[in-house]
Structures are given as C-alpha cells and as structure tokens.
N, C-alpha and C positions, 0 to 999 in steps of 0.2 A: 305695652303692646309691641310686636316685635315688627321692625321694620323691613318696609319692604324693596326688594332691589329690583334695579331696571326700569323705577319709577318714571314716568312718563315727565317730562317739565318744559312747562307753558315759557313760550315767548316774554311773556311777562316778568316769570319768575328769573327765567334768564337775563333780564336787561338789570331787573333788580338788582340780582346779583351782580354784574359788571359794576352798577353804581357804586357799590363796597370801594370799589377803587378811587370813587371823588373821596369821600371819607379818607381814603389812606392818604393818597397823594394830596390834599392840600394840606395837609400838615408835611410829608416826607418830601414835596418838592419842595417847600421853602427852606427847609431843612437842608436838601443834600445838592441844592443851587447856592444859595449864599449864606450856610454856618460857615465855611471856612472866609470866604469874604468880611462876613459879621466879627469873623477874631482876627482878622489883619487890618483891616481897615476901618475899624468901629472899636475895636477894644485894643488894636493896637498890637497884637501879638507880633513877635515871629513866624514869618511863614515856616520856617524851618523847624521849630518847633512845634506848632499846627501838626504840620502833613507829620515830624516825629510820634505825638500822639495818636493821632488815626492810624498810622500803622501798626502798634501797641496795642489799639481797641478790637484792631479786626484780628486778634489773636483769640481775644476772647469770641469776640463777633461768629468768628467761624463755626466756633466749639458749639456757643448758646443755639445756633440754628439747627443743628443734630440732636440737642436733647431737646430742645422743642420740637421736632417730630416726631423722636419718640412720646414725646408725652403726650403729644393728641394722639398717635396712636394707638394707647393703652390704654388711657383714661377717656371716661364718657362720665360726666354729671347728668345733670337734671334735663339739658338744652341737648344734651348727643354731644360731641365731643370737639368739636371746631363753635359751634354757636355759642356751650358754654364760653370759651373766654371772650370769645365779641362780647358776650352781655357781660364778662366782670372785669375785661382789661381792657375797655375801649375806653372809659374816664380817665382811669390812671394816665394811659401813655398819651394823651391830651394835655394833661397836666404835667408830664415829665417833658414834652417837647418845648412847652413853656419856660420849665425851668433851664433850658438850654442854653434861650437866651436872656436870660439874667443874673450874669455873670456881672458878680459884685465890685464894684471900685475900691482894689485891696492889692497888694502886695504881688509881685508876680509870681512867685511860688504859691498863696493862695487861688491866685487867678487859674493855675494850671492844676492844679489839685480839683478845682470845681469845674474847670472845663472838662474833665478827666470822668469823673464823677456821673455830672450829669449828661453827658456824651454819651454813655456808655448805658446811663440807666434810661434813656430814648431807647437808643439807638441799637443797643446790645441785647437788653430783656423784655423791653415790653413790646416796642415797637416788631420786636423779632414775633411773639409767642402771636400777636395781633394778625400782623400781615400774614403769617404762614397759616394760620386759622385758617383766614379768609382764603388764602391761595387753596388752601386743601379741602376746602367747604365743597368745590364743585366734584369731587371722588364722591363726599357722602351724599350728593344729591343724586347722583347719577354715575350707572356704570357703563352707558351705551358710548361707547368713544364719539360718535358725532355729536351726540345733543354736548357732551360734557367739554369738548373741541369749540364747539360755538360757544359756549360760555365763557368758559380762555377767553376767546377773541373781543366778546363784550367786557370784559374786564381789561385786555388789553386797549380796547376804544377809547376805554371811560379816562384811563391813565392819562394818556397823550390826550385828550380833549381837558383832562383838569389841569397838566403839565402847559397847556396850550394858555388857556383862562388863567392860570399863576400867572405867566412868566408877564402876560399884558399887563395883572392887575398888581403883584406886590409893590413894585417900585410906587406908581401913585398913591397906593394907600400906607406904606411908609412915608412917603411926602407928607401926606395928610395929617399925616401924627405927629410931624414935629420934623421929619426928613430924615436921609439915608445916613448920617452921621450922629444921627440922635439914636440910644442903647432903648429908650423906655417907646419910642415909634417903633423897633421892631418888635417888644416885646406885647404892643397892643395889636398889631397888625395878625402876630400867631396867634394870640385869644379870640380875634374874629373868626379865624381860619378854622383853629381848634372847633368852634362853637358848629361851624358847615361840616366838619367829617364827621362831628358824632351825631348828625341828623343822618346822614347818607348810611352809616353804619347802623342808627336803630331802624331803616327800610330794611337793610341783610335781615334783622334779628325778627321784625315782623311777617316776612310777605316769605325767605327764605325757607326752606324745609331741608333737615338731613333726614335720608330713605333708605341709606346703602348701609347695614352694619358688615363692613367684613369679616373672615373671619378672623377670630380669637389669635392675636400676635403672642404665644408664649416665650417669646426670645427675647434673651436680657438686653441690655443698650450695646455692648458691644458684640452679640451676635446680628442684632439689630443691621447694624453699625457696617459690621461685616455683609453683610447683604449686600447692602447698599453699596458699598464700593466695588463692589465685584461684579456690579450691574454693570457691563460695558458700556451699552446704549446711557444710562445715567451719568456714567463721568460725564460722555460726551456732550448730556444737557446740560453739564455743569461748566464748561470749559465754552459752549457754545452762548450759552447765557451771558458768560463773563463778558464774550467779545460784547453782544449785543448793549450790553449794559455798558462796559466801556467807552462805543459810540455812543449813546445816551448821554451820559455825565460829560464828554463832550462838549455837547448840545447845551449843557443843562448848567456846569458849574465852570468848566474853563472857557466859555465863552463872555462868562461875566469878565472875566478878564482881560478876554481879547478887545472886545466892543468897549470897556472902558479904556484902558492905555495904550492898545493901534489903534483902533476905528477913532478912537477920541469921544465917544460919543454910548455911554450906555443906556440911555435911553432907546437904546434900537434894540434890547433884549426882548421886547417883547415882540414884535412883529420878526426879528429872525427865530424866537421859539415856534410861534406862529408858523412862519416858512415852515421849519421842517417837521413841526408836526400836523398841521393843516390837511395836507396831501394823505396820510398815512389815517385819518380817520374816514377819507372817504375812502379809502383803500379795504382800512378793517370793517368798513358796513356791508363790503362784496364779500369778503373774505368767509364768511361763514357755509355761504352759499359754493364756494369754488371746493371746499374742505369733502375731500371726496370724491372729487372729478380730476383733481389734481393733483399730486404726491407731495407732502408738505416739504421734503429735500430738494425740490427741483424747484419750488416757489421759492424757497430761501435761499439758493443757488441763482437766481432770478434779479431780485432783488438786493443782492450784494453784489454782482457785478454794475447793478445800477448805482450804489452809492460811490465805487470806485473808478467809476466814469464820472461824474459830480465832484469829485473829490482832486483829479487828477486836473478836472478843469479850474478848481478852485484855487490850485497850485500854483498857476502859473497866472492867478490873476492879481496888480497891484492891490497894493490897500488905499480906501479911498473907491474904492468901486462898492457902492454900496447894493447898485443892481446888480450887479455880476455875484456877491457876497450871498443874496436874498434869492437869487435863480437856482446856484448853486446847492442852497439849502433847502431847495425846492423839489431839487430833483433826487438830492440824499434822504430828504424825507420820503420821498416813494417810496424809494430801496431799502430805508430802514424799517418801516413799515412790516413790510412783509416776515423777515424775522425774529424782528421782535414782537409781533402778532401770532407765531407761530411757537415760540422757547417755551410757552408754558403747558401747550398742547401737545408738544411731542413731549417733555416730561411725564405726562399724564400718562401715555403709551408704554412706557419704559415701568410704571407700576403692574401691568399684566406682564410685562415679561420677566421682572423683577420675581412675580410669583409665581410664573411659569418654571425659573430656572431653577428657585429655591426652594417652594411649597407656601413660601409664608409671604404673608401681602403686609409692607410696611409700607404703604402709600403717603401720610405725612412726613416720615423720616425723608423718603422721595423728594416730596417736593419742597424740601428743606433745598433742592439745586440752582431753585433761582433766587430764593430768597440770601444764600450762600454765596452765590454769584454776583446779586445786587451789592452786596456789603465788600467783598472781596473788591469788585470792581473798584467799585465810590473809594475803598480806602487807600489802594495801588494807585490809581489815577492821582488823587486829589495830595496824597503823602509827595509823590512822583513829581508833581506839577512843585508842591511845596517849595521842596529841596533846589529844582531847579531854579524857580526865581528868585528864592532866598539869593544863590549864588552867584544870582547876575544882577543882584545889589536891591530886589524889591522893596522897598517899605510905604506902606500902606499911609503913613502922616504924610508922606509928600503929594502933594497937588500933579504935578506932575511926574513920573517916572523917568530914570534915567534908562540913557538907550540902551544899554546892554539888555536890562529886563522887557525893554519893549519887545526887541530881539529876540530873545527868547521863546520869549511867548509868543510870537509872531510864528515862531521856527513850529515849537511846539504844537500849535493849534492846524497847521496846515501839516505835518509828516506823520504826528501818531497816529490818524484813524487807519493808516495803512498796516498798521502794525495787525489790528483788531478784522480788518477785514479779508485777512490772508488769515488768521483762524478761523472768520465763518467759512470761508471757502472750504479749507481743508477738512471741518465738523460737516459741513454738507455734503463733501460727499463720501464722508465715512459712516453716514447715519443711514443706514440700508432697514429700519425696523420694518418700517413699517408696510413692507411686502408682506412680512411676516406674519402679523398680527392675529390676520385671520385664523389661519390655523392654530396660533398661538392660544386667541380665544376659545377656539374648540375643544382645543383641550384641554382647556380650564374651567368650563362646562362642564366636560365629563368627570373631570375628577371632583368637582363640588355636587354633581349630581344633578338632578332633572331642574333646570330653574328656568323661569319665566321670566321673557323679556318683554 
C-alpha cells in the first residue's frame, strides 16, 4: 500500500516518539559520561592513550554515519526504512554496549586491542545505524515542518530528562553492585540499563508509523555524499551541533572529573547533571508551542548568550562554592536548552532545501549532521581532555591527584565552553534558512506536483 505524505500525527504518537531517546540515551549516556572514566580509573589505562584511541575511532566514526544515511535512504524492508533497523539493531547494539565494558583482565596490548574493538563496534556501527534511524524516523512520519519540529523537541526533552535520571541514578546503582571500582558493578549496572532502552525503543516500533516515502534517491553514495556537502545551511548544522554537543560532554563527561579531583567530592554528579538539565526540560515543554512565532536563529542566539553569562560568572567563582557551582549550572542549563532543543529541527529544514537546490532528497544522509557531530564532538573533547591530563601527570590508581592535574582540569572545565559558544554565536547568525523555507516549500510542491497536506 503506498504511503501517504503530510500524514496528520497525534500528540501521542509524537511524545512516543521522543521516548525513542530514553531507549538511546540510557545506554549512550552511560557510555559517553564514564567509558573514558571506566578505562582510567577502573581498568587502569592511560589517559593518553584513551583520548589517542577515540580519536582513531572517530575517523571511522565519521565515515560510518554517511553510509548509514545513505543506507536508510535507499533501502526500505518489510517495517519502511528507519523502523526496519530499530526492529533488527536495537538487541544487537544492547548487547555491543555491554560488551564495552568487559574488558578482560589481560595484557595491555590485549586490553587496547579489545578496547579498540568493542568501542568501535558500539559506538561506530550499531549504535550509529540505531540512533540515526531513529533521528531520521521523524522525516518519514511527517513532512509538515511544525508537527515534525515538535517531534525534534520531544526527543530533545526525553534526552535531557534521561541524561538527567542517569547521571542521579548510575553511581548508586554501581554502588549497589559491588562499587565504582568494581569492573563486573558496571557491567551489571549497563544490562539494567540495556534491558529499559529496548522497552522504550519497542514503544517506537509499536505505537510509531512511517507515512512519507520520498522520492526515489537514484544517486550513488558519493553523488549522495556530494549533495550533502554542498548544502550550505547543512555544514552549518553540522558545525552548530558540534558546538552544542561539545557543551553537552562538558556537562556529561569532563565534569566527572572536575567534581571528583577539584570539588573533591563526585557524588554531586548528579544533582549538578540535574542543575543544568532540569531548567531546559521545562524549557523544551514550551518550546514546541514558541516553534513559529519565533525564528528558531534568534532563540538560539538567545539562549547562548545566556550560557555565556553563566559561564563568565562561573569563572570567577572559587572552588568549594558549591552553590555558586549549582546556580551557575542552572542558568547555563536555560541557555543550553534552547539550542540544543532546536540542532535537530533546523537540520530537518536544511532536507527541503537540500532538495530544493539539488532535485534529490537525501534526508537520512542529512541527518547523518548531528549524529556526525555527537561523535566528532564526544571524540575531540574527550581525546582533547585525555592528552591534557595525561600531561599534568593524571593517573587514575592514585586516591588523590597531584596538583598539576587538578590544575588543569580546573583550567579546562571553566575556559573551554568559551571556545563552543562563540561558534553558536557565529552559526546563529549565519543561519538565515529559514525566511526561506516558505517559498522554498512552494516550490517543491509544484515540481512534485498537486499534493495533499
């Protein structure tokens, strides 16, 4: 039966969808909060060699997220073409996230061989071919930019509210299993985890519908390929994502390390994940509703000068201020809020113009920019962070660190967001689309011919 586009979708089906993202993200926050923590300070690695592999993987990393847009793009099974792999890679990379951390008690050339390995087979193919499904799933529900805009933002919600719920609950339930020093307590903690994203992901596969077949992509991967980069408005999702995401892992992974060797004290990971994302879900519960009244460039222009007010004041606050720390992160949560509630919906945008400019709609390949960018991000940041405390003498067996790496990471945790939020600045306001669009879409009506929305 051939499907139909412009399909109407229920309030319902939209929160469903968003749920897809507890599914992801309680297995990929525990994942890209403390894998690198889990191999310095539980298996004992080198940080320097750490962040040297992640950066190695997201070589691959990059490559795999372009041919997994091509490939939902082209291919449709039995389920349409984003559902099919929820329903046949949603066990597998469950089971591959697992295998991450259990990393064997063996030789350190083994050790890194399997790190390397199963690192890659997460984090690289499955988890890639998964998450972008699901990121691309809301194209095939729907082509009306607002309903498919609110969808984004419910999937954005769900993140930050499961990122929120991690960061409280791992540590006590690592405790529970034996504590944060024990290999076989993280690895029972992911099989709980595991066992909640593939309930949240079989809601996608039942309550979810794909409606939109676009048309027929006869272009090979690298005319694909070439599309895609020639999409202005797309780098700029791509570039704008990074920053966002960059903030993010922030939040998410080099705070493990602030909070454990400045604050003294990482038990406060959860109520500072808390802080900054708290703020930003009631923010995404408005935000659907503003989508249209308000130009998504001027709201993320908005909301980044609020993180860099927050940030400026975090600067100059001692450490040991743990309310000054918690307000801070309160107020960078608004601000972050707003644009990374908004990176996957203006991507979406950038698929009609993508086809406007070219003729051909590769909308998966597309939204290969934030999936692209989450990984880019995670591996520059966290390789980045590596090196430098490697160099100011980290190691992960000592009880306490010596000052230099407090130092550093002290340095580090308060100057880099600066770096990230003079690139949203600069993407906000070179992202002019979506004046556009309108006539963009008119005219993409007439060349497909009379169609019902």
């Amino acid at each position: 039966m051939e499907k139909k586009k412009y399909g109407k979708v229920s309030w319902l089906e939209k929160v469903i969808y968003g749920t897809g993202d507890v599914g992801l993200n309680v297995m990929y926050t525990l994942f890209s909060s403390y894998v690198m923590f889990f191999y310095t300070d539980v298996i004992l690695v080198n940080p320097a060699i750490i962040g040297t592999v992640i950066l190695i993987s997201r070589i691959f990393d990059g490559v795999s997220d372009l041919i997994a847009g091509r490939w939902i793009d082209t291919h449709s099974g039995k389920w349409g073409h984003c559902m099919t792999i929820l329903i046949k890679w949603s066990i597998p990379m469950a089971l591959s996230v697992l295998a991450v951390f259990t990393v064997p008690d063996a030789s350190m050339g083994i050790q890194i061989a399997y790190i390397f390995v199963t690192y890659n087979l997460f984090n690289t193919v499955l988890f890639t071919f998964v998450g972008l499904a699901h990121s691309s799933l809301a194209t095939y529900v729907t082509d009306d930019p607002v309903h498919r805009s609110q969808m984004m933002v419910f999937k954005m919600l769900f993140a930050a509210i499961t990122q929120t719920v991690m960061a409280s609950a791992i540590t006590p339930m690592v405790n529970f299993f034996g504590g944060q020093t024990s290999q076989m307590a993280w690895v029972k903690s992911i099989a709980v985890f595991g066992l909640i994203g593939l309930f949240f992901l079989a809601l996608n596969v039942i309550f979810v519908h794909e409606r939109v077949e676009p048309p027929k992509n006869k272009e090979n991967f690298w005319n694909s390929l070439k599309i895609a980069v020639t999409n202005k408005y797309w780098l700029m999702c791509v570039l704008f994502s990074l920053c966002t995401n960059m903030v993010l892992y922030m939040n998410l992974s080099i705070s493990v390390y602030y909070l454990n060797a400045v604050e003294g004290n990482m038990g406060l990971m959860g109520g500072f994940v808390a802080a900054c994302n708290m703020p930003g879900i009631v923010i995404m519960l408005i935000m659907p509703s503003l989508l249209g009244k308000f130009s998504k460039r001027s709201m993320a222009f908005v909301g980044t000068s609020i993180m860099i007010v927050a940030q400026i004041i975090f600067l100059f606050m001692p450490v040991g201020n743990i309310t000054g720390l918690m307000a801070t992160a309160v107020l960078r949560g608004v601000g972050f809020s707003i644009p990374m509630g908004l990176a996957a919906s203006m991507t979406a945008d950038t698929v009609d113009y993508g086809e406007w400019k070219s003729g051909t709609r590769v909308q998966a390949m597309l939204f290969s920019a934030n999936s692209v960018s989450i990984k880019i991000a995670q591996g520059l940041l966290t390789s980045l962070f590596g090196f430098v405390i490697a160099a100011m003498g980290y190691k992960g067996e000592l009880p306490q660190q010596p000052e230099s790496a407090v130092n550093g990471i002290n340095i580090f945790f308060r100057w880099a967001p600066f770096l990230f939020y003079a690139g949203l600045m600069f993407f906000c306001w070179k992202f002019d689309l979506e004046k556009k669009l309108p006539q963009i879409r008119k005219e993409l009506v007439e060349r497909r011919g009379a169609l019902e929305h």
